[in-house]
C-alpha positions as CSV (number, residue, x, y, z in Angstrom):
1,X,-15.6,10.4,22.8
2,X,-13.9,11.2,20.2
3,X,-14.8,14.5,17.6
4,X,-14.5,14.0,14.1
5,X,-15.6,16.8,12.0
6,X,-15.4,15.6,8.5
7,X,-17.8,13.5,6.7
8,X,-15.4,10.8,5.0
9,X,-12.4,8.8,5.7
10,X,-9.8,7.6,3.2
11,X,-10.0,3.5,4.0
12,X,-6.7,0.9,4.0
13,X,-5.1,0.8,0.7
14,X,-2.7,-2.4,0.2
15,X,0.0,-3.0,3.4
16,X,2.2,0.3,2.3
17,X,-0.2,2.8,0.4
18,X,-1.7,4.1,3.5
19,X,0.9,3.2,5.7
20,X,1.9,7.0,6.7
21,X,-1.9,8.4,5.5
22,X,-2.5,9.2,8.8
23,X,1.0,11.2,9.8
24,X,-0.1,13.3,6.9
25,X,-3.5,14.1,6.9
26,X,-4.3,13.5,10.8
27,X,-2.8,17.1,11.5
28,X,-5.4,18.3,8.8
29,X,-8.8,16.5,10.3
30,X,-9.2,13.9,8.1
31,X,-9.1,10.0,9.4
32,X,-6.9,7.0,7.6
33,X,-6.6,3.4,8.4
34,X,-3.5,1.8,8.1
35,X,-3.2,-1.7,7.5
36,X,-1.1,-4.3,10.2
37,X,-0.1,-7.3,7.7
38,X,3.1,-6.1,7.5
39,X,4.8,-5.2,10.1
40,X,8.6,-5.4,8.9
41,X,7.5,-3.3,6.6
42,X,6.2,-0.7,9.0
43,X,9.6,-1.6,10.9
44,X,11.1,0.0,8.2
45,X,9.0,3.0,7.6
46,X,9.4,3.3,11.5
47,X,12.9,3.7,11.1
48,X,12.8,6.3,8.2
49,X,10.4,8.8,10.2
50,X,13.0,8.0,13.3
51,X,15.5,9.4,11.6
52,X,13.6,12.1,10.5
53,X,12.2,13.8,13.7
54,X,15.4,12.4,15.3
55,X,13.3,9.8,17.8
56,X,15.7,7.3,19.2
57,X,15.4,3.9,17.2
58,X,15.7,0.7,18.5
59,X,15.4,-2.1,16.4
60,X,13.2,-5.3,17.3
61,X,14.8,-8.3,16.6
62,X,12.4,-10.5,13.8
63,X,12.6,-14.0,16.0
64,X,12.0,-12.3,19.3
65,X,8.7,-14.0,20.4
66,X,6.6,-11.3,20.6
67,X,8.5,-8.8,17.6
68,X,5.6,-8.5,16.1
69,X,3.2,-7.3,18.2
70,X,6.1,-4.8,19.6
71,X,7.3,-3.6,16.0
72,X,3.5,-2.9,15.5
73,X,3.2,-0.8,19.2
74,X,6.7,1.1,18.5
75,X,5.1,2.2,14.9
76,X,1.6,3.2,16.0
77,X,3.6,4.9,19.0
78,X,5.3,6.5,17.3
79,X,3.0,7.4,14.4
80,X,0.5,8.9,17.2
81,X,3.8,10.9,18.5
82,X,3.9,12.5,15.2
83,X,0.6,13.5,14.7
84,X,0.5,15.0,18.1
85,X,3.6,17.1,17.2
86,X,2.4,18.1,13.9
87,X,-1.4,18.5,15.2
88,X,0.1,21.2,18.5
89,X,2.1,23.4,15.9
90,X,-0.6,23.6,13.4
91,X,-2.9,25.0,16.3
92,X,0.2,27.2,17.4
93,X,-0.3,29.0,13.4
94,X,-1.7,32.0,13.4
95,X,-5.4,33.1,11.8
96,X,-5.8,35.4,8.5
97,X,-2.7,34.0,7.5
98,X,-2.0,31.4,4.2
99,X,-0.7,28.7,6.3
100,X,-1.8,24.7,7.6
101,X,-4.3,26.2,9.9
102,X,-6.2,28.2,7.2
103,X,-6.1,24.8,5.1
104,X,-6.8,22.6,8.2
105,X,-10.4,24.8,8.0
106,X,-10.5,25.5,4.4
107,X,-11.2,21.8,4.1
108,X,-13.9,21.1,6.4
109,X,-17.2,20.6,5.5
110,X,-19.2,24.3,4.7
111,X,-21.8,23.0,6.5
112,X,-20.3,22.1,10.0
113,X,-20.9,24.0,12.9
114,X,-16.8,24.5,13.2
115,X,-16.7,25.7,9.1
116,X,-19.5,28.0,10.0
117,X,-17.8,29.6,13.1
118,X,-14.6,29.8,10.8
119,X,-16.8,32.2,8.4
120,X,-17.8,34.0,11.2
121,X,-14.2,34.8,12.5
122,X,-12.6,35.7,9.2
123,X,-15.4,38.1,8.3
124,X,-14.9,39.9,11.9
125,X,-13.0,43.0,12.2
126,X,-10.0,42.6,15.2
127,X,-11.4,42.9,18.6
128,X,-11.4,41.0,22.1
129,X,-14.7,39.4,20.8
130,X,-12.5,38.0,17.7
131,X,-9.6,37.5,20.0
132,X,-11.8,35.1,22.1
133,X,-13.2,33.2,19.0
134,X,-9.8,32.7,17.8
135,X,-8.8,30.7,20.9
136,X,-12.1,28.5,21.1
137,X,-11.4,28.0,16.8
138,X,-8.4,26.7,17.9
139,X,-9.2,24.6,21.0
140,X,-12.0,22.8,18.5
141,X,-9.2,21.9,16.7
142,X,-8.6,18.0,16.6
143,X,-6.8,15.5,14.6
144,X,-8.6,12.7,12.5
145,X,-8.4,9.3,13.7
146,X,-5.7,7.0,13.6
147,X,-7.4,4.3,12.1
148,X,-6.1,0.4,11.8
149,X,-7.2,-2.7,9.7
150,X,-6.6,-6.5,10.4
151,X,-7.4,-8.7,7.5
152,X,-9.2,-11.5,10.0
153,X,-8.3,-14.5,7.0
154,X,-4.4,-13.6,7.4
155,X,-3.9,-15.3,10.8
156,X,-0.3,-17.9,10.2
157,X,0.8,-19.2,13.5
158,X,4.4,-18.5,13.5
159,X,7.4,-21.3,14.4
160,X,10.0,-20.5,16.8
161,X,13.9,-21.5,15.9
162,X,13.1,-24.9,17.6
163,X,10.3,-25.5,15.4
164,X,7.6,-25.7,17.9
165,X,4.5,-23.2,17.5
166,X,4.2,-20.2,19.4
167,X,0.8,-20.6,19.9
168,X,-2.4,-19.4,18.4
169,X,-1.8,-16.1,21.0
170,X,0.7,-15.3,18.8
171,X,-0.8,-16.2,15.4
172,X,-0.4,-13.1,12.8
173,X,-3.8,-11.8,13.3
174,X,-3.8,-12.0,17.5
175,X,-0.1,-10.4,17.4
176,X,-1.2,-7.6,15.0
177,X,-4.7,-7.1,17.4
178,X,-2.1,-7.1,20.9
179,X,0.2,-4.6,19.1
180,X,-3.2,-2.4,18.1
181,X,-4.0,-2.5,22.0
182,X,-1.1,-2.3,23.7
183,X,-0.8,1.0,22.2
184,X,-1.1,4.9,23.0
185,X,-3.9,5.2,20.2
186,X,-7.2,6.4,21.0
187,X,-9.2,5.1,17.5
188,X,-10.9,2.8,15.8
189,X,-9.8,-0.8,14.7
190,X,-11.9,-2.1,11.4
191,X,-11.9,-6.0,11.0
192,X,-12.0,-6.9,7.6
193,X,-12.6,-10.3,5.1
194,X,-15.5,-12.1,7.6
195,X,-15.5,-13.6,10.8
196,X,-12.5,-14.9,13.1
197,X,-13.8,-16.2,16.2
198,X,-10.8,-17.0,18.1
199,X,-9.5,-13.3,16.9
200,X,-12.7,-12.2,18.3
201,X,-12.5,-13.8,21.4
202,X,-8.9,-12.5,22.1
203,X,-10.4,-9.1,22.0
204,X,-11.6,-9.9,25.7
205,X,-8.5,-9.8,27.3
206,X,-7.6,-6.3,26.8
207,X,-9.4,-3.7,28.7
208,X,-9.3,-0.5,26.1
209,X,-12.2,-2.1,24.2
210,X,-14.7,-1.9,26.7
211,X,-16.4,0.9,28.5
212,X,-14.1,2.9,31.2
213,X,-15.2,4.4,34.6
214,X,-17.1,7.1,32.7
215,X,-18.7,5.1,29.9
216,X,-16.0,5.8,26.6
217,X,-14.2,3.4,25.0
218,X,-10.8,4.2,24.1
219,X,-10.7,1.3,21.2
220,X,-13.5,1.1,19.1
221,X,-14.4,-1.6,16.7
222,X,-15.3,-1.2,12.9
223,X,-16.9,-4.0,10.6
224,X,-16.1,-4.5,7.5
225,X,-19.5,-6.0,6.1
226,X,-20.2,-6.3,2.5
227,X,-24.3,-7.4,3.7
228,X,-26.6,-6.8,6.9
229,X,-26.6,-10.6,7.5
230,X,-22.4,-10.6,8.1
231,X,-23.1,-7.5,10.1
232,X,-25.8,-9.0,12.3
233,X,-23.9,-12.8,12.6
234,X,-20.7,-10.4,14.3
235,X,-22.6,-8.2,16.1
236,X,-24.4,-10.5,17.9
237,X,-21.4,-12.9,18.9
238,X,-19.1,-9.6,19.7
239,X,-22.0,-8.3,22.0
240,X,-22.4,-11.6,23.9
241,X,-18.9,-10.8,25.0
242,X,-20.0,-6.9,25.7
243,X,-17.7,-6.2,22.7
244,X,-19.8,-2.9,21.2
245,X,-19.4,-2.5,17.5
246,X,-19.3,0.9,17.0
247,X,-19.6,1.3,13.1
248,X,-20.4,-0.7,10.3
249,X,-18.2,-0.1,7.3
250,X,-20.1,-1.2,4.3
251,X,-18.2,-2.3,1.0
252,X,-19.7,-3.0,-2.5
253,X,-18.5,-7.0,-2.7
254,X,-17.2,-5.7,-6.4
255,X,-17.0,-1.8,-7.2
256,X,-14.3,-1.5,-4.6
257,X,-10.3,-1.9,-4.2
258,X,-8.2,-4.4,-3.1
259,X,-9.8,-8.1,-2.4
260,X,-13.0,-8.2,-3.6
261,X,-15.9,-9.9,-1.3
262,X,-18.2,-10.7,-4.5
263,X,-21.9,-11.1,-2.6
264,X,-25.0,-14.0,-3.8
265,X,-26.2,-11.4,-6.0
266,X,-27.2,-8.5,-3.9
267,X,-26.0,-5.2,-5.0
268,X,-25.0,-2.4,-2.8
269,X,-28.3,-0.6,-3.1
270,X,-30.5,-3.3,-1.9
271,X,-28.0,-4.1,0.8
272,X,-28.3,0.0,1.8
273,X,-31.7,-0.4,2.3
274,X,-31.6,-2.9,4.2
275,X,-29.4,-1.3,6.7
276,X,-31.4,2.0,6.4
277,X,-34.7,0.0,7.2
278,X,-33.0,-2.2,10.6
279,X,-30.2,0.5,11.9
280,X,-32.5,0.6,14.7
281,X,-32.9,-2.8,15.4
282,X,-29.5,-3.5,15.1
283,X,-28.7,-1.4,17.6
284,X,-31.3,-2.5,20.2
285,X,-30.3,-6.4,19.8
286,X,-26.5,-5.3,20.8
287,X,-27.3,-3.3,23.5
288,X,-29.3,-5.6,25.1
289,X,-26.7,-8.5,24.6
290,X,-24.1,-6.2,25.8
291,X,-26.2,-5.0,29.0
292,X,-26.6,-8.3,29.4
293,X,-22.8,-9.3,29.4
294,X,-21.6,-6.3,31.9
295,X,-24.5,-7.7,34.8
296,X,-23.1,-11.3,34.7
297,X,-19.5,-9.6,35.1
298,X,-17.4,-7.3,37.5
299,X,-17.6,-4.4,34.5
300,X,-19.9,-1.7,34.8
301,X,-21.8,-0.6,32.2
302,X,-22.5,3.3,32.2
303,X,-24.5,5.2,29.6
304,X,-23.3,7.9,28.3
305,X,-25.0,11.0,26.9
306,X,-23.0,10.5,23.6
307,X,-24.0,6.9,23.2
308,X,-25.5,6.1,20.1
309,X,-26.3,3.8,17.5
310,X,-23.8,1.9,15.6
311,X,-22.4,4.1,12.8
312,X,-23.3,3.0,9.4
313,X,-21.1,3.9,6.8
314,X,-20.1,2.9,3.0
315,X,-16.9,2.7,0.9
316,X,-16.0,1.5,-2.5
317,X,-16.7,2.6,-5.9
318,X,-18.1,6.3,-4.7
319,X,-17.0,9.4,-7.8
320,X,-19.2,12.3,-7.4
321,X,-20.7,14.6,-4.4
322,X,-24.3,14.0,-5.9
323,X,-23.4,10.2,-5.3
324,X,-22.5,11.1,-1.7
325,X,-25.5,13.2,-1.1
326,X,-27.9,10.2,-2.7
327,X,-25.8,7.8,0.3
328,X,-26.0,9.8,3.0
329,X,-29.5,12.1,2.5
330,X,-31.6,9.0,1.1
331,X,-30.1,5.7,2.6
332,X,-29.0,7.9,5.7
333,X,-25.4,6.5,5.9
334,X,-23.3,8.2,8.4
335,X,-20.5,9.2,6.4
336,X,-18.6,7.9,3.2
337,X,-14.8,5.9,2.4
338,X,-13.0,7.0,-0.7
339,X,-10.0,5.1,-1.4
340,X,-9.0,4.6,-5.0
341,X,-9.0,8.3,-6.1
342,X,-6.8,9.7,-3.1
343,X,-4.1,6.9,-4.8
344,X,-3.5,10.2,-7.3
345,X,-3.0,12.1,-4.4
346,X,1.1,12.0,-3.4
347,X,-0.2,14.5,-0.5
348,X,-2.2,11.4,1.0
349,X,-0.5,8.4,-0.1
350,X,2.4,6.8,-1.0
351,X,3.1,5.7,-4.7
352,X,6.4,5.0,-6.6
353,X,6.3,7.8,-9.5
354,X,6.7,5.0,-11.8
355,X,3.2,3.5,-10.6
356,X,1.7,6.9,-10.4
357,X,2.1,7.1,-14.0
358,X,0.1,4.1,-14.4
359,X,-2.8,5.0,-12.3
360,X,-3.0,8.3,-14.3
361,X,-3.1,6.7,-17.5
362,X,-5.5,3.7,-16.5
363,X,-8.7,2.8,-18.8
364,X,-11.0,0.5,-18.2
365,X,-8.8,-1.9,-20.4
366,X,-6.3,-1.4,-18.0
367,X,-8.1,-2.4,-14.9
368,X,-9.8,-5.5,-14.4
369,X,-10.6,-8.4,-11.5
370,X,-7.6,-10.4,-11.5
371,X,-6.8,-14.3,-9.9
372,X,-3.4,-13.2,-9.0
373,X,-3.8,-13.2,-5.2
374,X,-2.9,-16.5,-3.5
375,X,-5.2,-16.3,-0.7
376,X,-7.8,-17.5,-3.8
377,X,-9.9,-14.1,-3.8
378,X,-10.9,-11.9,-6.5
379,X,-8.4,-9.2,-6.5
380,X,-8.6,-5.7,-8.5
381,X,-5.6,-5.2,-10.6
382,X,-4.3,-2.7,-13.0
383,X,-1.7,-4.1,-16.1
384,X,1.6,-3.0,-16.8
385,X,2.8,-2.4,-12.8
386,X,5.9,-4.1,-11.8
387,X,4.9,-6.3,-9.6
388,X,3.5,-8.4,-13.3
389,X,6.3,-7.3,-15.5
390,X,8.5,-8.8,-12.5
391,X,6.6,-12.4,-12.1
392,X,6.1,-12.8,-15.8
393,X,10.0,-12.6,-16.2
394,X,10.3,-15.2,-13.2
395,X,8.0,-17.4,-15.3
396,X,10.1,-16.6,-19.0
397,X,13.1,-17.3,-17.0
398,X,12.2,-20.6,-15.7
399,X,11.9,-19.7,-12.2
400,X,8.1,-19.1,-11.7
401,X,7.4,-18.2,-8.0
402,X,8.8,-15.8,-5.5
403,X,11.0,-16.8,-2.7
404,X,8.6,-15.7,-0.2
405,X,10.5,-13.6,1.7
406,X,7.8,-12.8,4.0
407,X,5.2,-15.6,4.1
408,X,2.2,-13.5,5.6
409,X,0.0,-15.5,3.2
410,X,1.2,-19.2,3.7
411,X,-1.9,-21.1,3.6
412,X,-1.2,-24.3,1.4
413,X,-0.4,-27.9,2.7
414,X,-1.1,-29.9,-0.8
415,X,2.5,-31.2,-0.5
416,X,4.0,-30.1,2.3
417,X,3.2,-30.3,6.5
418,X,3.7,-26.6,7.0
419,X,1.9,-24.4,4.8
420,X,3.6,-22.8,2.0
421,X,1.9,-19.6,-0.1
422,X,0.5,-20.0,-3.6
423,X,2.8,-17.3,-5.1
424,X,5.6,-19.4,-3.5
425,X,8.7,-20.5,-6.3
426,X,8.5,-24.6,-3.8
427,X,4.9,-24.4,-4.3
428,X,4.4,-23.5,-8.1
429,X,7.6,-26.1,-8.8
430,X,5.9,-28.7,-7.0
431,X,2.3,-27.9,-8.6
432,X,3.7,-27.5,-12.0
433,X,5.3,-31.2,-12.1
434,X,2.4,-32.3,-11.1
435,X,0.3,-30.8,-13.8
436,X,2.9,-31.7,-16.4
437,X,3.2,-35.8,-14.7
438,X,-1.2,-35.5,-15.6
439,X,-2.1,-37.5,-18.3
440,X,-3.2,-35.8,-21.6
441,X,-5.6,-33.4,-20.6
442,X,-7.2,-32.2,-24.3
443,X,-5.0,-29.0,-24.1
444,X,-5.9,-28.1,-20.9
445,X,-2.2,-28.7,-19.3
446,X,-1.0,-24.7,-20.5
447,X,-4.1,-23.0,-18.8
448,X,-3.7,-25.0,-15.3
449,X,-0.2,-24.2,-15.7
450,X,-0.7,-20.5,-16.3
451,X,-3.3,-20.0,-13.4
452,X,-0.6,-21.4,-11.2
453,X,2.2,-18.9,-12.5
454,X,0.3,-16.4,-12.8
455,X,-0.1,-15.8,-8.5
456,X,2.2,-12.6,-7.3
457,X,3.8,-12.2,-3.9
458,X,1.5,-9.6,-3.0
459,X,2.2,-9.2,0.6
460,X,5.8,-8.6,0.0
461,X,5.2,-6.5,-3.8
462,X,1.9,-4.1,-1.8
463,X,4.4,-2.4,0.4
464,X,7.1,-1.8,-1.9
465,X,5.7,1.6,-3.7
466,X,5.7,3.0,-0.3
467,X,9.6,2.1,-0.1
468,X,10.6,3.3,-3.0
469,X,8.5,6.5,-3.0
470,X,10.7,7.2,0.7
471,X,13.8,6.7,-0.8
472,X,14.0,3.4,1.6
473,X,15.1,1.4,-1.5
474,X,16.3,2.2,-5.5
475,X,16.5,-0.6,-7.9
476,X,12.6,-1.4,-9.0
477,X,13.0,-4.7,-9.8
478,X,14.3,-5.7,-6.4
479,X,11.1,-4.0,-5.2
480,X,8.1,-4.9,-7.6
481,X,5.4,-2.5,-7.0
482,X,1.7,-4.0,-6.8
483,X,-1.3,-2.3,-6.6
484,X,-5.0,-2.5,-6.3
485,X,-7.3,0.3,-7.6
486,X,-11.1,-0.1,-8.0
487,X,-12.8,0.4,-11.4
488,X,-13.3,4.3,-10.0
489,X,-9.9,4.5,-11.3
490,X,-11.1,4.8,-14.8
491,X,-12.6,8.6,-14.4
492,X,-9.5,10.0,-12.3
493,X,-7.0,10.3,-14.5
494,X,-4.6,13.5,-13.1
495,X,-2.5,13.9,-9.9
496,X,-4.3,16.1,-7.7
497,X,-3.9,18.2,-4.2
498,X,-5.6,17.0,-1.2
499,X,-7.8,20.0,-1.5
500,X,-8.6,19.5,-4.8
501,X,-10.2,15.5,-4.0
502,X,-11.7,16.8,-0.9
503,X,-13.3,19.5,-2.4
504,X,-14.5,17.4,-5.1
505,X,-16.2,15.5,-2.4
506,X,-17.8,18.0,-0.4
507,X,-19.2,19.3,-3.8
508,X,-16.8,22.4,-4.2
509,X,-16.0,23.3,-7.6
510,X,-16.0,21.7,-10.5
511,X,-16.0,18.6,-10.8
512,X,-12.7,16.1,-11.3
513,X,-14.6,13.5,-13.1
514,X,-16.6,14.0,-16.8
515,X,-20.3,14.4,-16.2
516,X,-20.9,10.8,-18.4
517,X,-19.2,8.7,-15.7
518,X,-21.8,6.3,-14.6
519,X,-23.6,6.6,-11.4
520,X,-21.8,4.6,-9.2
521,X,-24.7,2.2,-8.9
522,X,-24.9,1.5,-12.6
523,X,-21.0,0.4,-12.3
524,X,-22.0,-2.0,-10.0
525,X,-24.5,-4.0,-11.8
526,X,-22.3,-4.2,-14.8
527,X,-19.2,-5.7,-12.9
528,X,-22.3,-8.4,-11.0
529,X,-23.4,-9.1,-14.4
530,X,-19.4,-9.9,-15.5
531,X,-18.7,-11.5,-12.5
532,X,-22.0,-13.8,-13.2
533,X,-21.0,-14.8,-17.1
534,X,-16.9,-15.6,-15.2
535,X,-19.1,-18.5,-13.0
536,X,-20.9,-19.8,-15.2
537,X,-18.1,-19.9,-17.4
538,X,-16.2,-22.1,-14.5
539,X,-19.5,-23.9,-13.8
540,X,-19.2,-28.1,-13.6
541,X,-22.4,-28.6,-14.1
542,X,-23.6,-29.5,-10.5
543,X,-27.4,-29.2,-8.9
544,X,-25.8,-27.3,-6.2
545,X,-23.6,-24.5,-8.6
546,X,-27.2,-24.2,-10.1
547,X,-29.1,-23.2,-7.7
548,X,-26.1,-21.2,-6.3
549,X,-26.3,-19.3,-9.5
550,X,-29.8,-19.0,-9.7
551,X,-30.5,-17.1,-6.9
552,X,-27.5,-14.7,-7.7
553,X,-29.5,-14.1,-10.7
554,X,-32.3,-13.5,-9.0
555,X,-31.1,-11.0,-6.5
556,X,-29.2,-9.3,-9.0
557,X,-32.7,-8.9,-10.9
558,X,-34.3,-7.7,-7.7
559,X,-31.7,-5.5,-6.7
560,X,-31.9,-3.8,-10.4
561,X,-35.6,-3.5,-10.5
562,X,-34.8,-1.1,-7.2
563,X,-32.1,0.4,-9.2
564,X,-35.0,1.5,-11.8
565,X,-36.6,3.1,-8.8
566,X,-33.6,5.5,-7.8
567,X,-33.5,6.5,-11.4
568,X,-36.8,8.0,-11.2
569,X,-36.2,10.0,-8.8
570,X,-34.9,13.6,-9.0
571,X,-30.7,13.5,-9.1
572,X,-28.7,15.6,-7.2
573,X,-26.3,17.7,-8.5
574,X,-23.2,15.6,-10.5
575,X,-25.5,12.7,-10.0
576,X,-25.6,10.5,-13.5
577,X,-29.1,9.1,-12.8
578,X,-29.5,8.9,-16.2
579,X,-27.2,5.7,-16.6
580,X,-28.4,3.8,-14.3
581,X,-31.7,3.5,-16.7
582,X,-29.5,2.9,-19.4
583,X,-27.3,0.2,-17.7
584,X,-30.4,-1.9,-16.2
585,X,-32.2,-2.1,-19.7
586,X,-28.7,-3.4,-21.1
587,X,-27.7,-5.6,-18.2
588,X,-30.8,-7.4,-17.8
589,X,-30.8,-8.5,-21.6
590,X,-27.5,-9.4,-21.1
591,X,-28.1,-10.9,-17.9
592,X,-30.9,-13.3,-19.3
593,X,-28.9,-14.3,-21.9
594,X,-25.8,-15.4,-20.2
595,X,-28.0,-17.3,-17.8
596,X,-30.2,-19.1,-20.8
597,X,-26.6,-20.5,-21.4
598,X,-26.4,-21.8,-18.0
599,X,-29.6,-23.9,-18.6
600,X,-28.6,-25.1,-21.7
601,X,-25.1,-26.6,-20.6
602,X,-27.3,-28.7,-17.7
């Protein structure tokens, strides 16, 4: 089983963000995920580190029937090859010296047993006795984990040159999954964006995701859940396949980057609870399931001292070390995700410097829940980037769309027979006539037609700061540069060293972010209570939308009355308990106004 010593992980950040995360931060400990949507793009970023550690290239031709899944095996490959490389001549350092293997423990945690032995050894005087600690330092010595993420919803079935389909074996999702498998890595994959059953199912054929002759599994699976009910619905139909999820990646549905997975109303602290309150019954109602599975088959199932219970952990919207402590000592999460503040961190991530300079600068004006993701999904934006300036001069120009040079997100089949993306230039053409052929609509013809223009080619525009920050490619507006912070962004507003953000963290230091941030908790009520006013806003007036909306505004009043709770309680250290108070007395006024327009309108 694999031995990870630090108590966070940096999560997926857009297609190219975290593409490389873990080549540089793998040698150091910590784990990464990187996302498989694109994998031309990680063709391409394949060939740069190639060249680089002079590896032989060979390139996979984009028709080949299975390219995908073997561009996304030669990456990973190769990716793992690196690590190892880097990982072997960090141990090779030498102690007491300012080097990668004095950082590589400067960064753990002060209170693991590894940090502690580290203490021990620097404080010795030289001996055999220091001599012999040394070695074992160094033997302990492990890379993080070389995380993946497949967004399940993303799954296009690909045409061959005769037009015929490859089959749903081949499908985006199931090529990404068989590239993840068929490769060297010994990690986690993390399934994100619900439930894909037939992606699910494939996970059967391949023999790394189950138990071996000794009880491991090389391939572990991660959830993505955003509430225990999503976690128990793919649990259970994973384990009656003896698929073992081995860690439960919680996500606030709003306080978080990327798409956001907006829940009925239940905020991340009730859904904590929860969790904290069932881990263990969770973890029985696999295991039995998956017991149950191995018997009727030819597998065996061996125990293994280091079996446990499902990890439960939690990303999105996390600022401060008190916050972390409040997670992981009161709901008892395993460890913690930070994503959006290691974007400021060129030692983790890749960002064009023009983008940087956004993200540095960011307000809260600047960042905001946007509808410009055409797989119709909330989608956390920040103004100004050039993936916007570049589809608002498309639009100005008289050429709204892109010419979806990639298609990962073709979903569409209003006019056509093959699906055709949102973002698309055929698409917003043929939706745009359409609109204008409407009869008179009281003014409403401009704001149909600007929701429709206003969709970016975000698979293609995600992975484009990571080219440009390589050197792959120059001009910027040949490579629009998206991007997708959280609201986090707001109170991080420097470019920082990895060991700055990690110990900020840990709780090392001062602090990177004012002490009048709001607790992260209080965030997410606000952005609940914004997201509620945006529905009923939309709402037609329907029995169903009311009752819909209705019970989000009862859970979100539940889940703040808990929120009151927590703020009586003592805060640790960094912890702004003292807004969360403040924010509930505010929000629930607001909250019962918004909603007394609601009852009004029907």
């Amino acid at each position: 089983m694999s031995i990870y010593y630090h108590t966070f992980h940096i999560p997926v950040m857009g297609t190219g963000h975290s593409v490389d995360t873990p080549i540089r931060v793998a040698p150091l400990g910590i784990t990464s995920v990187i996302s498989l949507v694109d994998d031309i793009l990680l063709d391409k970023i394949r060939k740069y580190y190639s060249e680089l550690y002079n590896f032989p290239f060979f390139k996979i031709p984009y028709k080949d029937e299975d390219g995908r899944a073997k561009r996304i095996t030669a990456y990973l490959d190769m990716v793992h090859e690196i690590v190892q490389i880097k990982m072997e001549a960090i141990k090779n350092l030498p102690f007491f010296k300012i080097n990668d293997k004095k950082k590589y423990f400067d960064l753990l945690p002060d209170n693991s047993l590894m940090k502690k032995d580290y203490f021990k050894l620097i404080s010795m005087k030289a001996c055999r006795v220091r001599e012999a600690l040394e070695h074992e330092l160094t033997k302990r010595m492990k890379p993080g984990s070389i995380e993946v993420n497949i967004m399940v919803k993303l799954d296009r079935t690909n045409p061959l040159k005769s037009g015929s389909s490859l089959g749903e074996i081949l499908s985006d999702a199931k090529a990404a999954l068989k590239g993840y498998a068929n490769s060297k890595l010994n990690s986690s994959i993390v399934f994100s964006a619900g439930i894909n059953q037939s992606l699910f199912s494939y996970m059967t054929k391949f023999s790394d995701f189950y138990r071996n002759e000794i009880g491991d599994i090389k391939k572990k699976i991660v959830i993505k859940v955003s509430d225990y009910r999503s976690a128990l619905i793919q649990g259970r139909f994973l384990a009656k396949k003896g698929l073992e999820v081995s860690e439960f990646r919680i996500e606030s549905g709003l306080n978080c980057g990327g798409h956001a997975f907006p829940t009925n109303g239940n905020i991340l602290p009730s859904i904590l609870k929860q969790f904290k309150e069932k881990k263990d019954q969770l973890a029985e109602e696999f295991q039995y399931e998956v017991q149950k599975y191995y018997k009727k088959t030819d597998k065996k199932y061996l125990k293994t001292q280091s079996e446990k219970r499902p990890l439960i952990t939690v990303q999105g919207g996390i600022g401060t070390n008190g916050e972390v402590r409040r997670l992981m000592e009161d709901f008892k999460m395993d460890r913690t995700g930070w994503a959006t503040p290691f974007l400021l961190v060129p030692e983790a991530t890749r960002v064009d410097d023009t983008t940087l300079d956004i993200l540095k600068n960011a307000g809260k004006n600047e960042l905001y829940l946007s509808n410009v993701s055409p797989i119709g999904l909330p989608f956390s934006n920040v103004r100004n980037t050039g993936s916007e300036i570049w589809t608002q001069k498309r639009v100005q120009d008289g050429k709204p769309g892109s010419p979806c040079p990639k298609g990962f997100l073709v979903s569409n089949t209003e006019f056509t027979d093959d699906p055709i993306c949102l973002a698309s230039r055929k698409y917003q053409q043929l939706k745009l006539a359409e609109i204008c052929n409407m009869p008179n609509l009281d003014g409403e013809k401009e704001k149909l037609c600007d929701e429709i223009v206003e969709k970016t080619c975000i698979c293609s525009h995600l992975g484009n700061g990571a080219l440009l920050n390589l050197g792959i490619v120059n001009g910027k507006m040949d490579a629009p540069q998206s991007i997708c912070p959280g609201p986090n962004l707001e109170w991080f507003n420097e470019i920082y060293t990895l060991k700055e953000m990690v110990d900020h963290i840990y709780g090392r230091g001062a602090s990177l972010v004012p002490p009048e941030r709001p607790h992260m908790f209080a965030k997410e009520i606000e952005l609940y209570v914004d997201y509620l006013e945006k529905q009923i806003t939309r709402c037609k007036n329907t029995q169903r939308e009311k009752e819909t909306l209705k019970v989000f505004k009862d859970n979100l009043m539940e889940g703040m009355d808990y929120c009151l709770e927590i703020a009586e309680s003592k805060p640790f250290p960094g912890e702004n308990l003292e807004s969360i108070a403040k924010t509930v007395n505010c929000q629930k006024t607001r909250l019962n106004l918004i909603y007394l327009k609601l009852e009004k309108m029907l």
